[in-house]
C-alpha positions in Angstrom: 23.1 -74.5 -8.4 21.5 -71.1 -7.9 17.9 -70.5 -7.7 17.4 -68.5 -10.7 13.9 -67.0 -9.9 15.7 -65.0 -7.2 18.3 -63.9 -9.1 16.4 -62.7 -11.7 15.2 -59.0 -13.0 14.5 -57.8 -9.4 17.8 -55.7 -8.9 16.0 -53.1 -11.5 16.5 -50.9 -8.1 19.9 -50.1 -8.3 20.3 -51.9 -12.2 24.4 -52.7 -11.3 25.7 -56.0 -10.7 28.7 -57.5 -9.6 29.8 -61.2 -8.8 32.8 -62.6 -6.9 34.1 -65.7 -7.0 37.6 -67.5 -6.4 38.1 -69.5 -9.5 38.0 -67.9 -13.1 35.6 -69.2 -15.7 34.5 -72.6 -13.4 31.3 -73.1 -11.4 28.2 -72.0 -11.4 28.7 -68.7 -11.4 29.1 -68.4 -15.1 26.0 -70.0 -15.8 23.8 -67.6 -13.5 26.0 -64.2 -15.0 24.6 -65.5 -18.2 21.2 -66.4 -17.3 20.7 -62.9 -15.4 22.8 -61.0 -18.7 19.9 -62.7 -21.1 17.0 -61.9 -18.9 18.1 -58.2 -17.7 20.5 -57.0 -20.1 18.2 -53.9 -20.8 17.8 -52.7 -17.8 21.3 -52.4 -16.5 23.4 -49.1 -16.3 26.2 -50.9 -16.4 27.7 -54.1 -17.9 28.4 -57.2 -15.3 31.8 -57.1 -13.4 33.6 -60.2 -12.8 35.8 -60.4 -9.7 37.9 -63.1 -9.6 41.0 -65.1 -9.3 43.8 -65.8 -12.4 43.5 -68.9 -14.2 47.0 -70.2 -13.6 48.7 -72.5 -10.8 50.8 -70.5 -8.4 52.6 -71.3 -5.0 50.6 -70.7 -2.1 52.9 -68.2 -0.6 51.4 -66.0 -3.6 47.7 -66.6 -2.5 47.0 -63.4 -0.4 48.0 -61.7 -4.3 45.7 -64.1 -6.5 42.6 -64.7 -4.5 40.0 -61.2 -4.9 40.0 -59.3 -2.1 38.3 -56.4 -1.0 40.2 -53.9 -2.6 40.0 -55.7 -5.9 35.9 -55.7 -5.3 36.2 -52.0 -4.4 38.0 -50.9 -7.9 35.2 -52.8 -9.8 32.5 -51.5 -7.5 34.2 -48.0 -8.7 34.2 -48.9 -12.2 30.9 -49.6 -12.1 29.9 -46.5 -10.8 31.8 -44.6 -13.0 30.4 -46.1 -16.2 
């Protein structure tokens, strides 16, 4: 698990956030997002993006299309900005 004293209000610099990770609504990831969405959600520009992976089986031929990658991370970086 995360250090959450780190992760806390001290991105009031730039006030954007955005997380990856692989698998979709599993880990800790969720449980930080939250934690850092109840502490900071005042000071952000812009609500938290999500990059991640779908939450259904496929064939591993299929991975390169299901796993985020950087263009994926770029169009939410975009959206981000844009909001």
């Amino acid at each position: 698990m995360r250090d959450k004293r780190n992760s806390g209000c001290g991105r009031r610099e730039s006030q954007r956030k955005k997380e990856t990770e692989q698998r979709r609504g599993k880990g800790g990831l969720v449980e930080l997002l939250v934690s850092f969405r109840e502490q900071c959600f005042l000071n952000l520009e812009a609500p938290i993006s999500r990059v991640c992976g779908y939450d259904t089986p496929f064939p591993h031929i299929f991975e390169p299309f299901y796993i985020p990658d950087k263009w994926k991370c770029f169009d939410a970086i975009k959206k981000m900005i844009n909001y």
